[in-house]
Each structure stands twice: as structure tokens, then as C-alpha cells.
C-alpha positions as CSV (number, residue, x, y, z in Angstrom):
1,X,-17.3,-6.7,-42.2
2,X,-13.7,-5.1,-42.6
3,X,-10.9,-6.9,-45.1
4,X,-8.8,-8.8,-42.3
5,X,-5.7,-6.8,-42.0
6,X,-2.1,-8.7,-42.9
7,X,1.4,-7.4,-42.3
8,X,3.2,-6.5,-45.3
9,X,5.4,-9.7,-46.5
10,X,9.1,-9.6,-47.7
11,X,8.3,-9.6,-51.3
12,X,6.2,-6.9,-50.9
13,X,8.7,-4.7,-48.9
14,X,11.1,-5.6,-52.0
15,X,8.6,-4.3,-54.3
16,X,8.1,-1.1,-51.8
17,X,12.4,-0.3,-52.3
18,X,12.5,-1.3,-56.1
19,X,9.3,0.7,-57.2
20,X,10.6,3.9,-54.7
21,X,14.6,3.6,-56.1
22,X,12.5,4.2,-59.5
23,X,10.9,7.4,-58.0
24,X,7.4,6.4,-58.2
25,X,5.0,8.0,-54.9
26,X,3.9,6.5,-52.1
27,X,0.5,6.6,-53.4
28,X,1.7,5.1,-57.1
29,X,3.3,2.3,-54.4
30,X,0.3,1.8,-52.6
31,X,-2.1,1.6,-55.5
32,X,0.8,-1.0,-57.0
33,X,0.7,-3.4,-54.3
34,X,-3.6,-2.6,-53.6
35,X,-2.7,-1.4,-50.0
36,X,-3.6,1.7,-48.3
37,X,-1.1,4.9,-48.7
38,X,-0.7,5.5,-45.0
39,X,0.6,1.6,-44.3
40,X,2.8,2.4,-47.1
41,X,4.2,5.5,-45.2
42,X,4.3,4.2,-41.9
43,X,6.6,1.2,-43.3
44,X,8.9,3.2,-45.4
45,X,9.4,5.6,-42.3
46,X,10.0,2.7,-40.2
47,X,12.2,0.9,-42.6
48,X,14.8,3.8,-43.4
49,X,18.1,2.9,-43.2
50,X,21.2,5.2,-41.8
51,X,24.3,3.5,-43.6
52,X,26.3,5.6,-41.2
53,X,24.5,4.1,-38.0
54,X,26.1,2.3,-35.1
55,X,28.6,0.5,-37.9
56,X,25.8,-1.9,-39.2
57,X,26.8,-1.9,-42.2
58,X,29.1,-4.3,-41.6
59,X,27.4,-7.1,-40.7
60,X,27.8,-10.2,-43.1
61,X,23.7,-10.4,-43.4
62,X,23.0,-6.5,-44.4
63,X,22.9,-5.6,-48.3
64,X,26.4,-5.7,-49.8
65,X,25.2,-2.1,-51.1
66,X,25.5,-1.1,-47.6
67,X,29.2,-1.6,-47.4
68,X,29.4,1.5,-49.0
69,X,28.0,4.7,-47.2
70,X,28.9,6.6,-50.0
71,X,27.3,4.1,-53.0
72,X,23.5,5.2,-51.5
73,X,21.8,8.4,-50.3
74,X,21.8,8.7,-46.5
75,X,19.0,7.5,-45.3
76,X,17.6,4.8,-47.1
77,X,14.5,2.6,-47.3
78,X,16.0,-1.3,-47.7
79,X,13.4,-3.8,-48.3
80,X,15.5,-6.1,-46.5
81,X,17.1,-4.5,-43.5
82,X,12.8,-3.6,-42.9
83,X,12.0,-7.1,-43.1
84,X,14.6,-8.2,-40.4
85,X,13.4,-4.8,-38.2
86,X,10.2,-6.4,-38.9
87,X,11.2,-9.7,-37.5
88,X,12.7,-8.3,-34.5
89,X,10.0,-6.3,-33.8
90,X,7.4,-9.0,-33.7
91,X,9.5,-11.8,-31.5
92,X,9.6,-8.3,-29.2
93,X,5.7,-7.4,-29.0
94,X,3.4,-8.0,-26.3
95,X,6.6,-9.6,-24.0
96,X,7.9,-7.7,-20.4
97,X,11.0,-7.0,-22.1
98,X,11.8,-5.6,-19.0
99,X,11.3,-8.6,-16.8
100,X,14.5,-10.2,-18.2
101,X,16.8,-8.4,-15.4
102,X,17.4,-11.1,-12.7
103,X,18.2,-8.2,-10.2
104,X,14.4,-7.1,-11.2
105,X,12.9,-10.8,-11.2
106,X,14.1,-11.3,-8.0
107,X,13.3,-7.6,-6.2
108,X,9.6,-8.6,-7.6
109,X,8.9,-12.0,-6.6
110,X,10.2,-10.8,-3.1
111,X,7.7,-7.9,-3.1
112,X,4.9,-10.6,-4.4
113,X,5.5,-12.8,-1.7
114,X,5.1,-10.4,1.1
115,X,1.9,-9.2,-0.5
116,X,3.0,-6.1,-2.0
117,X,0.5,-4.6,-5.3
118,X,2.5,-4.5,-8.7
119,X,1.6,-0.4,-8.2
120,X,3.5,-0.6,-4.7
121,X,6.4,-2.0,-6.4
122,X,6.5,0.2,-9.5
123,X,6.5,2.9,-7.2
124,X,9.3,1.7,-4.6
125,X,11.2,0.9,-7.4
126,X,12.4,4.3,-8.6
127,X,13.0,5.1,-4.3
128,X,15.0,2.1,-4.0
129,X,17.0,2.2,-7.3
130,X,16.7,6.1,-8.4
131,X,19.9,6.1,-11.0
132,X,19.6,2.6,-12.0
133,X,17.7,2.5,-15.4
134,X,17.4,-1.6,-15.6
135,X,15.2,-1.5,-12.4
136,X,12.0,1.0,-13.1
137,X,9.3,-0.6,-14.4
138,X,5.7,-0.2,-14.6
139,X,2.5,-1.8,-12.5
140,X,1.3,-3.0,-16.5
141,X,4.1,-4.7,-17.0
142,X,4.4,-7.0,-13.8
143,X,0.5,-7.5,-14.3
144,X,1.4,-9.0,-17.7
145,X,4.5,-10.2,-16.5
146,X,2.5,-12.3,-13.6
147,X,-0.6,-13.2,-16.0
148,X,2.2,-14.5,-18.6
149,X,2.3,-17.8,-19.8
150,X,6.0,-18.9,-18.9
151,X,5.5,-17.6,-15.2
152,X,2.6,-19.9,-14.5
153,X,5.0,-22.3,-12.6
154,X,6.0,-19.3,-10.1
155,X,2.3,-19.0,-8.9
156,X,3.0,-15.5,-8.5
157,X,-0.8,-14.8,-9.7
158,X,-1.3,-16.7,-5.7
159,X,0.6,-13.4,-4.6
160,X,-2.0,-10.8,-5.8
161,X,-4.7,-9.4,-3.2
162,X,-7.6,-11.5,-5.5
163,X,-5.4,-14.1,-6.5
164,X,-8.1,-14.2,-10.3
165,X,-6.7,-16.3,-13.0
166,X,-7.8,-13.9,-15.2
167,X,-7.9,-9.9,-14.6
168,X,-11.3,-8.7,-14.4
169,X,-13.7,-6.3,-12.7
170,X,-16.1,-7.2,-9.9
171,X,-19.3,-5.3,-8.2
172,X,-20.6,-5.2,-5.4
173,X,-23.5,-6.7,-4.0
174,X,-26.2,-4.9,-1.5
175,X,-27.4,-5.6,2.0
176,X,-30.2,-4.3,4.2
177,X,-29.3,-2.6,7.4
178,X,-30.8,-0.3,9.8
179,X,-30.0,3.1,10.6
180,X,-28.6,4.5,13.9
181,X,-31.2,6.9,15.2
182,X,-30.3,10.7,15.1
183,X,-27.5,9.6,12.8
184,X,-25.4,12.8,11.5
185,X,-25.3,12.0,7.5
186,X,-21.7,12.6,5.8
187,X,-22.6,15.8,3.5
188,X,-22.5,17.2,7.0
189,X,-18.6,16.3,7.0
190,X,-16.6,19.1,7.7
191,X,-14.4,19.9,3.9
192,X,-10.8,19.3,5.8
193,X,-12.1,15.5,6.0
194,X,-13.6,14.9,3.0
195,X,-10.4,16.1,1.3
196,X,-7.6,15.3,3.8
197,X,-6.5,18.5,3.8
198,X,-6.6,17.9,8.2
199,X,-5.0,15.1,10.2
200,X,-7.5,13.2,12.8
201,X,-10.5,12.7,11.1
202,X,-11.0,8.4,10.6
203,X,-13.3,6.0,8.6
204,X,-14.3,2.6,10.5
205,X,-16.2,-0.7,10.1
206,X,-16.1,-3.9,11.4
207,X,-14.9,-7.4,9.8
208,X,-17.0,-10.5,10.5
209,X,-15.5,-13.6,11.0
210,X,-17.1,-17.3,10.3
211,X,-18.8,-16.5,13.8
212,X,-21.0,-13.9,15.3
213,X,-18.8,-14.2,18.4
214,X,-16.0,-12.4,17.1
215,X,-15.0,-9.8,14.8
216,X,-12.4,-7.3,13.8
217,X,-12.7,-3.6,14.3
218,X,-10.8,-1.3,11.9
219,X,-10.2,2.2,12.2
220,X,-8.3,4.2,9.4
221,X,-7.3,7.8,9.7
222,X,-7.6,9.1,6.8
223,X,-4.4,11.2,5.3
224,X,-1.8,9.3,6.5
225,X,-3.9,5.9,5.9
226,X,-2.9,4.4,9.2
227,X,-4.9,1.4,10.3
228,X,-5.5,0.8,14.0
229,X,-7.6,-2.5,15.0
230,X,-8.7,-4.7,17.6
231,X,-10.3,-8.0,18.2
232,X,-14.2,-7.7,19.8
233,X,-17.0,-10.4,20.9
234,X,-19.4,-9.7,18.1
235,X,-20.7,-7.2,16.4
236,X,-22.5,-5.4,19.3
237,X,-23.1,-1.9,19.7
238,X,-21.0,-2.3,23.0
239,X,-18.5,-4.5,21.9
240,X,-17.6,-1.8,18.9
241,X,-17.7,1.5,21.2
242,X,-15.4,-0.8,24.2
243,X,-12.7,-1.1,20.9
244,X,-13.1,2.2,20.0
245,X,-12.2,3.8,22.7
246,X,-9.4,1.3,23.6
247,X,-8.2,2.9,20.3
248,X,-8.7,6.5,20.6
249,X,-8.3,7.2,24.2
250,X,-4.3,7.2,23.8
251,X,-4.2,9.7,20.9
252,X,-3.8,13.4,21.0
253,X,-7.5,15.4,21.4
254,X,-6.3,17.2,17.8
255,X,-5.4,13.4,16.3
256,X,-9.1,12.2,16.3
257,X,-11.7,14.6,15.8
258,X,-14.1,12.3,13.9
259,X,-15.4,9.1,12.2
260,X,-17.3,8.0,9.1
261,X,-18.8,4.7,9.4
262,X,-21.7,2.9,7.5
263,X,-25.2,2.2,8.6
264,X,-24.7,-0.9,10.7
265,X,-26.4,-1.6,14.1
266,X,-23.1,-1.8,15.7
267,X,-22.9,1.6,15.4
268,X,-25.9,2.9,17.4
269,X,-23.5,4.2,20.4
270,X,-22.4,6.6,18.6
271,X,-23.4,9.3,20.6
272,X,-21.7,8.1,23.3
273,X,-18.3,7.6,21.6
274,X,-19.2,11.9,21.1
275,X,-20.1,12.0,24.9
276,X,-16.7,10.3,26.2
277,X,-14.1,11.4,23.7
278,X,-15.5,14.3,21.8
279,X,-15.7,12.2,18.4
280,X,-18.7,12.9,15.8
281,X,-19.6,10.2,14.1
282,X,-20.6,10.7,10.7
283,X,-22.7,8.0,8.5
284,X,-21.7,7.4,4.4
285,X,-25.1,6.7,2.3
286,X,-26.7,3.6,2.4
287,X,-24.7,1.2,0.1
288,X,-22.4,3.8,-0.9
289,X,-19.0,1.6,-0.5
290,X,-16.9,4.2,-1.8
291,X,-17.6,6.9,0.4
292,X,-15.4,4.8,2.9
293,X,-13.0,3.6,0.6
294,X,-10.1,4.3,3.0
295,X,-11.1,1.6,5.2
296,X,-12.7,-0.7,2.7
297,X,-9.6,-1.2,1.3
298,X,-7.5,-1.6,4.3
299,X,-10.4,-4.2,5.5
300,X,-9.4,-5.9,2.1
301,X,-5.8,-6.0,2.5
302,X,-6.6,-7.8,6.1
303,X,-8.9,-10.2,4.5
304,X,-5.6,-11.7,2.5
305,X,-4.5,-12.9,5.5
306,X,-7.9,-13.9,7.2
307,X,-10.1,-14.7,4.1
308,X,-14.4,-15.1,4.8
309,X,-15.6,-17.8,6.7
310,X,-12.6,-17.5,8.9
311,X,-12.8,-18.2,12.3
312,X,-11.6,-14.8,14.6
313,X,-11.9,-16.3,18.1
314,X,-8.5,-18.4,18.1
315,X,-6.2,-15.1,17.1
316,X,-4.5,-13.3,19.3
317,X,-4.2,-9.4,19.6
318,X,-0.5,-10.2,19.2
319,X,-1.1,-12.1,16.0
320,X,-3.6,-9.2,14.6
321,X,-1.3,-6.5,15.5
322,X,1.7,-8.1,13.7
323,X,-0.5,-7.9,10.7
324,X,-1.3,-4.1,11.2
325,X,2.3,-3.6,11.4
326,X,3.3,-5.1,8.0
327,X,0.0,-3.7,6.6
328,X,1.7,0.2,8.2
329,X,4.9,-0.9,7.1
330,X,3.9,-1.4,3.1
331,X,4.3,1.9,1.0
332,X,1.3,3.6,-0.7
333,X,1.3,5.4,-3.9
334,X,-1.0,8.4,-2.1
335,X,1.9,8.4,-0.1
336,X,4.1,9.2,-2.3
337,X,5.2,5.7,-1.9
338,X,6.1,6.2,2.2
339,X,4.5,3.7,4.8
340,X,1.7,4.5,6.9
341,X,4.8,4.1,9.3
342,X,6.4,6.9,8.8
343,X,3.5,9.4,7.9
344,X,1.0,9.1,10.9
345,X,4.3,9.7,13.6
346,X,5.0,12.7,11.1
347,X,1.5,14.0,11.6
348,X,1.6,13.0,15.2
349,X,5.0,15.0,15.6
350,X,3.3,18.2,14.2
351,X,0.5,18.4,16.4
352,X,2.7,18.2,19.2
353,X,4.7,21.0,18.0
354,X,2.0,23.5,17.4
355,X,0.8,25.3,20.4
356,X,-3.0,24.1,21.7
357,X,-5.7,26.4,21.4
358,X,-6.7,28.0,24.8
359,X,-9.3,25.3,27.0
360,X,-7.9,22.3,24.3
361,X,-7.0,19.2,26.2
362,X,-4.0,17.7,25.0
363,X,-4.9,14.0,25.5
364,X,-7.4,12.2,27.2
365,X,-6.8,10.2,30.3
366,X,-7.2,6.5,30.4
């Protein structure tokens, strides 16, 4: 087992000046005071005074040598300005220095409360306040920032999408499903939607509430991560294709050309979602999460307002679309921290523009 490592003490920094002002090497030093020559170094680098610097040399607690610039050579390593550097530098460590603006404080706990990430508001940050240096701040920061000690009394960690007490990892879990027959597997994707290179193509799944009698269906196109949804009796095959096409019937022909869902028996109409709107359906691997990480994630972000075991039949489609609409209205680092908002209408706006290829329906009829 390693010698426990301890910072160097004030005697020893003394030691460090006396032994250097005599000319002796850093090694010579090191071998002196029985530490290593590169913690010798680092100190002696970090410990250099300029006598010449910001007019420190008049402060009643420096060295009365540094009165005088011209008494010492220019720079200098002072065994006691290093040990007050020293000082400073260790009531500073490990602490959101940054976190000390109440301008900041205040943007963030706003953003918290209205269920905004710490990487949402990092990145709105330098949008909203572009020349103000105070306000930029990293997603590291407000983690440690929330997780710190003197902010327990603001529950902020309540704020966050998992709401841990401590940061952490979590996996998965597995569960057995059939397979829709004459299912079309995802390597058989076309490359504009696995990359998002091409507007229209969607990922879906379904939300079960504490109930079988009612669920949520999500639907997520995936480039300009825009969430539709809508509230269905169940998890039945019908029940899923009735909201899908409640969903899809009002776009643009060009604005959804396809769908990636998972293996679930509420997808076995798929082929008639293909029949009635054109749509192929394409099916991720079994317990491959990921693959539809799009809509995972969006499911998650809806689950922080209607956690598990809750009961779907008393909402409203007025109260699950006013959560879409904050959930479109949050910016997205993808983005390049836009909403959801303002990139799908983009996307929608080009399509329009760009002349239809000959025999292309522009819409479908309800």
C-alpha cells in the first residue's frame, strides 16, 4: 500500500524559499525535506511571486521584502505568500464557485422547477445571456451544485427527471413479448432514418398506466424530436392503430414516411397502418431499448409528470396535450438548444416549399 499523500505544510514551504534563496536544486530540496522532486516543482511553480502584480505588495500581511520590487528578483518563490495561495486555494476546491451569482441562482432554480435538465440549462444559458460572463455555467456544476450539502433545504434534487439522492447508473430490466408476424426488422431501415439525415421518419411505443384500460401512445419524429400523443383504451392492437392515425392522418404525405416500434402485441396492425397511410413499420431488436432511444426518452420525460402505477383513465386529452406542449416547448442540446417547437414547423415549412414529386399526394384526407 502507497505512503498516504499530505500537502506540504508552512514550515516546509519556508524550508522550500530558504534552501532555494541559497541556490540549492529542486532535487537537493526534495531529497531535504524526503518528498518527491516533481511536488517540489509543481509548488515552487505555483508559489512564484510577481512583486510587480496587481499592487500586492502592499498589503499589510505580504513579506515586508515585498515592499520593495526592486530589493528581490522578479519573480519570486515566497514560502509565505504560497502558503496563503495555498489556503485560498483549498477553502475554493470542490465548491460551485460559480453558483454564488444570485442572477444565476435564481435563472436555475426557475429552470429546475419547470423540469428543465442541468444540460438544458447549461446550454440555454450562453442563448439567453451570450456576453454576460457571470451567467455560463456548466451541466457539472449545477449537478454538484444540486447534490451539495448547503442546498439540501431547496429540494432542488426533487426537480431532477429521477429525483436519486445520490447520482448513479441504472439498467434495464427484460421482458418477454411476442413478435408481430411478417414484421420488417430495423437493419432494413432506410440510412436517412437511422441517421436523421430526412425529416418524417418516427419512433413509437405505448405508456401503460396502473390499468389495462388506458394508456398513452407516443409518437416521436425523429430529427426534430417532436412528440405527438394521445390517450387509448388499452393496449390493443386497435386501440394503438385508431391513435395512430388520429396522429398521422393531418401531416404532410412527405412528413411521415415511417415508424420504428418494439416487439409488442399492440403492434400487430401494422400492415394496416402501411395499407391506410403508406407508413412502414419497422421493429428495433428484441430488448434492444436504445435502438428507440428517441422515444424512450420522451416516454421518460412524460413519466415525471404521470409516474408508474398511475391511473390514465381520469386525464383529459386537454391535460395530456398541455404536457406535450411544455415537453415541445423545452430546448434540446441536439437541437442546438432550440424547442421541438420551433424545429418540426421549420421542417414542416420546407416540405411545403419544395415542389412534390409527380403522383405524390400532398396530404391525406381525413
Amino acid at each position: 500500500m502507497g505512503q498516504r499523500y499530505l500537502r506540504l505544510s508552512a514550515d516546509e514551504r519556508l524550508a522550500i524559499e530558504k534552501l532555494g534563496s541559497e541556490g540549492q536544486s529542486i532535487r537537493a530540496i526534495a531529497r531535504h525535506l524526503g518528498r518527491c522532486p516533481s511536488t517540489i516543482s509543481r509548488e515552487v511553480n505555483r508559489g512564484l511571486f510577481s512583486a510587480a502584480a496587481a499592487g500586492t505588495a502592499y498589503k499589510p500581511y505580504r513579506d515586508p521584502r515585498l515592499r520593495s520590487a526592486s530589493s528581490i528578483p522578479d519573480p519570486v518563490y515566497i514560502g509565505s505568500w504560497a502558503n496563503h495561495k495555498a489556503q485560498q486555494r483549498a477553502k475554493r476546491s470542490h465548491q460551485p464557485t460559480r453558483m454564488r451569482q444570485d442572477r444565476l441562482v435564481a435563472y436555475c432554480c426557475d429552470r429546475l422547477r419547470q423540469g428543465w435538465t442541468p444540460q438544458l440549462i447549461a446550454g440555454r444559458l450562453v442563448i439567453d445571456h451570450p456576453d454576460d460572463p457571470a451567467m455560463p455555467v456548466c451541466a457539472e456544476t449545477l449537478y454538484k451544485w444540486i447534490y451539495s450539502v448547503d442546498q439540501k433545504h431547496c429540494h432542488l434534487i426533487d426537480c431532477l427527471p429521477r429525483a436519486h439522492k445520490q447520482r448513479r447508473k441504472k439498467t434495464g430490466r427484460r421482458v418477454n413479448r411476442s413478435k408481430p408476424q411478417g414484421r420488417i426488422p430495423i437493419d432494413q431501415r432506410p440510412e436517412e432514418a437511422s441517421n436523421r439525415t430526412r425529416f418524417g421518419h418516427w419512433e413509437g411505443d405505448s405508456i401503460v398506466g396502473a390499468t389495462k384500460d388506458a394508456a398513452i401512445r407516443t409518437e416521436v419524429e425523429r430529427k426534430t424530436r417532436y412528440p405527438l400523443a394521445a390517450l387509448v383504451p388499452g393496449t390493443t392492437s386497435q386501440g394503438v392503430l385508431d391513435a395512430q392515425l388520429v396522429m398521422f392522418k393531418p401531416l404532410l404525405k412527405a412528413a411521415r414516411k415511417s415508424t420504428t416500434c418494439d416487439n409488442g402485441s399492440e403492434h400487430a396492425k401494422w400492415a394496416e397502418l402501411k395499407r391506410r397511410l403508406g407508413m412502414v413499420t419497422y421493429f428495433a431488436h428484441p430488448y434492444h431499448s436504445w435502438e428507440r432511444g428517441t422515444n424512450e426518452r420522451t416516454n421518460g420525460m412524460i413519466r415525471r409528470y404521470w409516474p408508474k402505477k398511475t391511473n390514465f383513465e381520469p386525464i383529459t386529452p386537454a391535460e395530456l396535450q398541455d404536457t406535450v406542449n411544455e415537453i415541445n416547448n423545452r430546448p434540446m442540446a441536439i437541437l442546438g438548444y432550440l424547442t421541438p417547437a420551433e424545429a418540426f414547423p421549420t421542417e414542416l415549412q420546407r416540405l411545403k416549399s419544395t415542389p412534390p414529386a409527380p403522383n405524390q399526394e400532398c396530404c391525406t384526407p381525413g
